[in-house]
LUMSE-288582 format. One line per field, with one value per residue: x, y, z of N, C-alpha, C, CB in turn; residue number from 1. Coordinates in pm, 1 decimal, m for minus. Glycine has a CB too. Layout:
BEGIN
nc1 X  ...
nc2 Y  ...
nc3 Z  ...
cac1 X  ...
cac2 Y  ...
cac3 Z  ...
cc1 X  ...
cc2 Y  ...
cc3 Z  ...
cbc1 X  ...
cbc2 Y  ...
cbc3 Z  ...
n NUM  ...
// end
This chain:
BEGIN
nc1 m9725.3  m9936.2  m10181.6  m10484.0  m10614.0  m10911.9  m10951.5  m10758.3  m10834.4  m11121.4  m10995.2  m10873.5  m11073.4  m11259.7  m11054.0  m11007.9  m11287.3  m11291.5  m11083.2  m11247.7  m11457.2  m11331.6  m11236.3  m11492.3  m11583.1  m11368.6  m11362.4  m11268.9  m11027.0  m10827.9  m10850.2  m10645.3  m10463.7  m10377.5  m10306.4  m10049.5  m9946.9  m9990.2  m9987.6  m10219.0  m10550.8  m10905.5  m11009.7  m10819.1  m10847.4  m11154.6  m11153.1  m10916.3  m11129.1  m11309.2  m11177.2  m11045.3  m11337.0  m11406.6  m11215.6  m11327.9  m11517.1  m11762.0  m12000.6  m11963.8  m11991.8  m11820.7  m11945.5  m12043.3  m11892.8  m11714.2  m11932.3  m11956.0  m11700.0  m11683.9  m11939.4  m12175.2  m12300.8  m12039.9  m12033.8  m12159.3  m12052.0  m11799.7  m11898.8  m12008.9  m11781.2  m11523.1  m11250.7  m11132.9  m10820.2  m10477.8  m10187.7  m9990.7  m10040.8  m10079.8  m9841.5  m9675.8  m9806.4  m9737.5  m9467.8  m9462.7  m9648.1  m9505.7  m9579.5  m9807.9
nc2 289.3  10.3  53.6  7.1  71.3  145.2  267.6  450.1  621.2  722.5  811.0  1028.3  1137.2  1237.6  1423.6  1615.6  1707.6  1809.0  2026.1  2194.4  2266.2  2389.9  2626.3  2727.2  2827.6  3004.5  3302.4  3522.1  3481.1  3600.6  3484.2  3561.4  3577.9  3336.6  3213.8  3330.6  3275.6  2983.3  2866.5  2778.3  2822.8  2879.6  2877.4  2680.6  2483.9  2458.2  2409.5  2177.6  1987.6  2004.2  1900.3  1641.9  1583.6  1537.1  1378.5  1149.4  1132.8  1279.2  1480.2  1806.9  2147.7  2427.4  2625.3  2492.9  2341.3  2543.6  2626.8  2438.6  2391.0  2662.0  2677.7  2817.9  2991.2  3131.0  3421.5  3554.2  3459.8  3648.0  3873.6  3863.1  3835.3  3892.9  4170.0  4346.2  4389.3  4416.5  4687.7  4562.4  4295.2  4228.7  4274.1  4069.5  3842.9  3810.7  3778.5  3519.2  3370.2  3332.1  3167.2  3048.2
nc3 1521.3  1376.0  1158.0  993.7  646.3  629.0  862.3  904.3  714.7  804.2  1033.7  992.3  809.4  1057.5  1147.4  936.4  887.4  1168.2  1214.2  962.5  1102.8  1338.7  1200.9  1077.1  1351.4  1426.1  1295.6  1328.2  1210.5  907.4  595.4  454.0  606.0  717.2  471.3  459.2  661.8  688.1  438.6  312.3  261.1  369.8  106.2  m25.8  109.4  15.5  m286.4  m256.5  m189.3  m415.2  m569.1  m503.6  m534.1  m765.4  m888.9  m768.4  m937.0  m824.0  m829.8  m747.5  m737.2  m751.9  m594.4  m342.4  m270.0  m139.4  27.2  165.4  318.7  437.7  585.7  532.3  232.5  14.9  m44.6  136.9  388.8  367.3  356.7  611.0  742.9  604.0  624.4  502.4  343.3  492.6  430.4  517.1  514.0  238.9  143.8  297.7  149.9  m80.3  m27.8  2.1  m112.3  m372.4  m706.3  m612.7
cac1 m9855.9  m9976.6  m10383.6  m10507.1  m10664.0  m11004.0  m10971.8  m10661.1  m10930.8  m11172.4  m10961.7  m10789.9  m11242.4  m11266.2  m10939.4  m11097.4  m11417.7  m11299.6  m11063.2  m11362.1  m11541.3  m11227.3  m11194.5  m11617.4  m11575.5  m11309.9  m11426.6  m11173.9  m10854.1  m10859.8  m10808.6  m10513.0  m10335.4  m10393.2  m10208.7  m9928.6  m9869.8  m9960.7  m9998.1  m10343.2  m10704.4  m11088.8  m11050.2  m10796.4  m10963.3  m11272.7  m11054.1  m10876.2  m11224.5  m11359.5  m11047.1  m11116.4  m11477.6  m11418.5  m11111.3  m11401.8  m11629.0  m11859.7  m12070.7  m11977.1  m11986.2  m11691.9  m12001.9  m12106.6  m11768.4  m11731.8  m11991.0  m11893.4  m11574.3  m11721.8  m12067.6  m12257.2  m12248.0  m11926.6  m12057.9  m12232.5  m11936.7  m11732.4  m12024.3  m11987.2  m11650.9  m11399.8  m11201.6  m11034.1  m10630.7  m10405.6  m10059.6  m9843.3  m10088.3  m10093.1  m9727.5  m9670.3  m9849.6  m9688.6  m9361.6  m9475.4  m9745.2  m9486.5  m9612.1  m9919.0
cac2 228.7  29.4  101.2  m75.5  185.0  201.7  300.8  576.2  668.6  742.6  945.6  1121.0  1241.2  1285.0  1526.7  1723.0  1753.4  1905.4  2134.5  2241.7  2328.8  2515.7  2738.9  2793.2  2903.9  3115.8  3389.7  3668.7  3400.4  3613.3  3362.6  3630.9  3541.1  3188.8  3179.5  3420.8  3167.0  2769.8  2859.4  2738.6  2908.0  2759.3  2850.8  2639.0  2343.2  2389.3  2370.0  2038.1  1912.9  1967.5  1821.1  1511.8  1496.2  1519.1  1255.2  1061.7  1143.6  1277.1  1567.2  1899.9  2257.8  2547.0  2656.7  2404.9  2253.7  2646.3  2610.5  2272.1  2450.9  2785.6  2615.4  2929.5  3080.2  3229.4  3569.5  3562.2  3473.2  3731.1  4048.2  3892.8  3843.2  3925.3  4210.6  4449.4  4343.3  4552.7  4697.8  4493.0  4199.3  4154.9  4247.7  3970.1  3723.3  3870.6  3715.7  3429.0  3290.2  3311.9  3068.8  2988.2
cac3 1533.4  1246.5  1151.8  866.9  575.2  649.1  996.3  889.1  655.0  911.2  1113.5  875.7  769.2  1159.8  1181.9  831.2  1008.1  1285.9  1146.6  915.2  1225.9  1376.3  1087.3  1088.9  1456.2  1432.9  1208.9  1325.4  1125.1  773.9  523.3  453.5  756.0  651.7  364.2  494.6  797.3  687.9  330.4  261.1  347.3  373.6  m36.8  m62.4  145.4  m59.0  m402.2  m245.4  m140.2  m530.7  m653.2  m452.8  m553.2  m928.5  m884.3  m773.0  m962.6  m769.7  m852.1  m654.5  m782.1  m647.2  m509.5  m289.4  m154.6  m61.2  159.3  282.4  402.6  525.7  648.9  482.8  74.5  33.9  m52.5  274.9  473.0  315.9  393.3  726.6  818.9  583.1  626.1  395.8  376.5  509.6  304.5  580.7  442.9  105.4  133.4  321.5  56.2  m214.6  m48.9  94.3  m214.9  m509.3  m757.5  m530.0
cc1 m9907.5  m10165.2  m10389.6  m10648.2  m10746.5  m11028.0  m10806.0  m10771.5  m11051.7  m11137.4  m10905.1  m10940.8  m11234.7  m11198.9  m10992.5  m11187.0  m11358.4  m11205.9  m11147.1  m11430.7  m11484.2  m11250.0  m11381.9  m11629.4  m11509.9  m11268.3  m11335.9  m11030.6  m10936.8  m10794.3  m10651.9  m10407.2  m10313.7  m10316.2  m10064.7  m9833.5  m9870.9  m9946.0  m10036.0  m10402.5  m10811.9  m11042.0  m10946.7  m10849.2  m11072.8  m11217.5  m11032.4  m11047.1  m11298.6  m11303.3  m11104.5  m11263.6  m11464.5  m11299.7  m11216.7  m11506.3  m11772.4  m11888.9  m12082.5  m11944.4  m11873.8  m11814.8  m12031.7  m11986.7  m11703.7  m11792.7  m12042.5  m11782.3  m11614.2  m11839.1  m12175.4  m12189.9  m12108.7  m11981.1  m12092.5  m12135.2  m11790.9  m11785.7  m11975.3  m11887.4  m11497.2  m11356.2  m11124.4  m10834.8  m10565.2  m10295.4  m9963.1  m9942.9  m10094.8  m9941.3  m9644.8  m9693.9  m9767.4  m9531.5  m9354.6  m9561.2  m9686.1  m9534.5  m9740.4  m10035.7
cc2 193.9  m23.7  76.1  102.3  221.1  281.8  451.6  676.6  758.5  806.9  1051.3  1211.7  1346.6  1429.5  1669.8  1801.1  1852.0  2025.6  2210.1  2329.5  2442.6  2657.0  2827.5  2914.2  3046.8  3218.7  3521.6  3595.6  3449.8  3542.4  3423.5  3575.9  3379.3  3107.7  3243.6  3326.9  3063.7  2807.0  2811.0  2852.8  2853.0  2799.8  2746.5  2468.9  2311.6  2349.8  2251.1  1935.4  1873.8  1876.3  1666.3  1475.4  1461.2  1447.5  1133.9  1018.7  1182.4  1422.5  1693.0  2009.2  2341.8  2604.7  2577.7  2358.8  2428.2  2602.9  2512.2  2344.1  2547.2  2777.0  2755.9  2956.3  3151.9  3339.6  3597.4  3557.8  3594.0  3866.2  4005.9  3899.4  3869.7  4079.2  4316.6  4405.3  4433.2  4596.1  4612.5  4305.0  4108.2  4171.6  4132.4  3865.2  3744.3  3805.2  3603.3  3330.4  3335.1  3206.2  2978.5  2994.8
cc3 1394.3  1281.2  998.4  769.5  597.9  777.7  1018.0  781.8  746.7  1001.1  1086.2  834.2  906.4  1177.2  1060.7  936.9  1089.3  1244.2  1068.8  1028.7  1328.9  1338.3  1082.6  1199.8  1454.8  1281.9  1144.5  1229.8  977.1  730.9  453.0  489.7  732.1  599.2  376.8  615.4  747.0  500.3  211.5  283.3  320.8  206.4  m59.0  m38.5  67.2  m172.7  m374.3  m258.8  m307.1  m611.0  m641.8  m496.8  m699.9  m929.0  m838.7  m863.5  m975.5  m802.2  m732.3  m743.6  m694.4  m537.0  m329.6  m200.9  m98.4  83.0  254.4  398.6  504.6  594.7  660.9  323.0  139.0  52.8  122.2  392.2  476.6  354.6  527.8  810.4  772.8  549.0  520.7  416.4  408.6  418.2  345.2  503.6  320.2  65.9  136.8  229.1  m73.9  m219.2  m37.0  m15.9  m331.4  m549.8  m693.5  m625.6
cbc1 m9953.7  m9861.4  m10451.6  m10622.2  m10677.8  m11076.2  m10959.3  m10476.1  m10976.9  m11190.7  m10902.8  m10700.0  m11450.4  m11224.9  m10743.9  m11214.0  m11476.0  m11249.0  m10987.1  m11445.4  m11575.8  m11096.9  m11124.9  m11716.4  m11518.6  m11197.0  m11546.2  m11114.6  m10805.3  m10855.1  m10945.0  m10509.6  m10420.9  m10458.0  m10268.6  m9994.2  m9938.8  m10185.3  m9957.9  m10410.6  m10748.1  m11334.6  m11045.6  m10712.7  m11040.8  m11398.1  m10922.8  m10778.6  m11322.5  m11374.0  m10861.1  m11121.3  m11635.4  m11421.5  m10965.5  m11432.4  m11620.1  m11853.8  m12181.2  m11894.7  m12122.2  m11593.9  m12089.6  m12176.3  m11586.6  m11814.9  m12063.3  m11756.1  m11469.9  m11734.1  m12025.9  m12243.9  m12392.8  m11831.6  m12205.0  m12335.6  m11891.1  m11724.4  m12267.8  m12039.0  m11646.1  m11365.6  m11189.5  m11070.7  m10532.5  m10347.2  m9978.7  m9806.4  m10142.7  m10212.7  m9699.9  m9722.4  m10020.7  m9693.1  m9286.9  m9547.2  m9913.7  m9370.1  m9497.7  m9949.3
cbc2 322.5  m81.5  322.1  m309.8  189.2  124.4  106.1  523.1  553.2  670.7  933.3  1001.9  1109.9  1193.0  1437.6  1631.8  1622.7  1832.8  2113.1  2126.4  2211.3  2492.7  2629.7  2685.2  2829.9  3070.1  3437.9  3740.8  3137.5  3717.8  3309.5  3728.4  3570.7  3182.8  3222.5  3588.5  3139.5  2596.2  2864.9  2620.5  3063.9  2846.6  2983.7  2699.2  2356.3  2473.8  2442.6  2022.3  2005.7  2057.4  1840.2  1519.4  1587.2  1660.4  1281.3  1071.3  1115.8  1225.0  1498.1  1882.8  2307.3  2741.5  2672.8  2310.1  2106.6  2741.0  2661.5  2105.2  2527.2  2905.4  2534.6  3074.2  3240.1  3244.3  3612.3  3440.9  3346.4  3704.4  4061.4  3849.5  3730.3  3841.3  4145.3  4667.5  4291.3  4557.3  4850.9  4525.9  4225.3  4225.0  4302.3  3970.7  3721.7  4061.7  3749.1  3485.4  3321.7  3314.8  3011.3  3068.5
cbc3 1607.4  1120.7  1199.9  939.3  478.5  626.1  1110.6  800.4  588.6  946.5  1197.5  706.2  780.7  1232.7  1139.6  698.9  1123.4  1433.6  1088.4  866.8  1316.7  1315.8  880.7  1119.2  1539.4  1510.3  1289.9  1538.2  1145.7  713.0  394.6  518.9  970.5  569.1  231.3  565.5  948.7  764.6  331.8  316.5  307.9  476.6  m146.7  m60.8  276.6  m89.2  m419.3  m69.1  m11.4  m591.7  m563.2  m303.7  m520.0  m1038.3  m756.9  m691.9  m953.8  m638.2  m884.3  m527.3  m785.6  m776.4  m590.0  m385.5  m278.9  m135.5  154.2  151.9  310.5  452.0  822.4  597.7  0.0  m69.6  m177.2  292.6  449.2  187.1  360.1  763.5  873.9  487.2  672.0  469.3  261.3  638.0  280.4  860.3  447.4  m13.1  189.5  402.0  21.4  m215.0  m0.4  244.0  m212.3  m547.8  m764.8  m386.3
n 1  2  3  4  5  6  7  8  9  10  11  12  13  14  15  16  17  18  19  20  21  22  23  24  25  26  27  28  29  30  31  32  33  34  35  36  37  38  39  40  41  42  43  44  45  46  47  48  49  50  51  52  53  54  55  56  57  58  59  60  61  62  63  64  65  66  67  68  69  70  71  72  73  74  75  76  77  78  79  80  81  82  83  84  85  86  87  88  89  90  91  92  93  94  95  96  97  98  99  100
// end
């Protein structure tokens, strides 16, 4: 199927978006497990997302494209939902995020 840029553009925001909104919902996915399975996490989405703004140009703080990603302050999302790691956890990352 060919789709001319602006309109791969556009669904390519759409598909963000909603993943964004995924990841808001589901609270109990530690960003642990995250990176241990796809081998991202919302920090690394917000990271890409700053990347992209300051490749534009555009004026965003680590703070701020945080809580674009997590749709609350980090800190705040962190008191409320993150977790302590376990030993089978950070084991896991430890094999899985060389050079990450």
């Amino acid at each position: 199927m060919a789709i001319d840029d602006k309109t791969r553009t556009e669904l390519e925001a759409a598909v963000f978006r909603r993943l964004v909104e995924h990841l808001q919902k589901r609270t109990d996915v530690q960003n642990i497990d995250l990176m241990n399975l796809a081998g991202f996490c919302r920090n690394c989405l917000s990271n890409w997302l700053k990347d992209a703004a300051d490749a534009q140009g555009v004026e965003l703080s680590k703070d701020a494209s945080r809580e674009a990603i997590y749709g609350m302050p980090y800190e705040d999302w962190k008191t409320l939902h993150q977790a302590p790691a376990s030993a089978a956890q950070l084991d896991a990352m430890k094999k899985t995020q060389i050079g990450h």
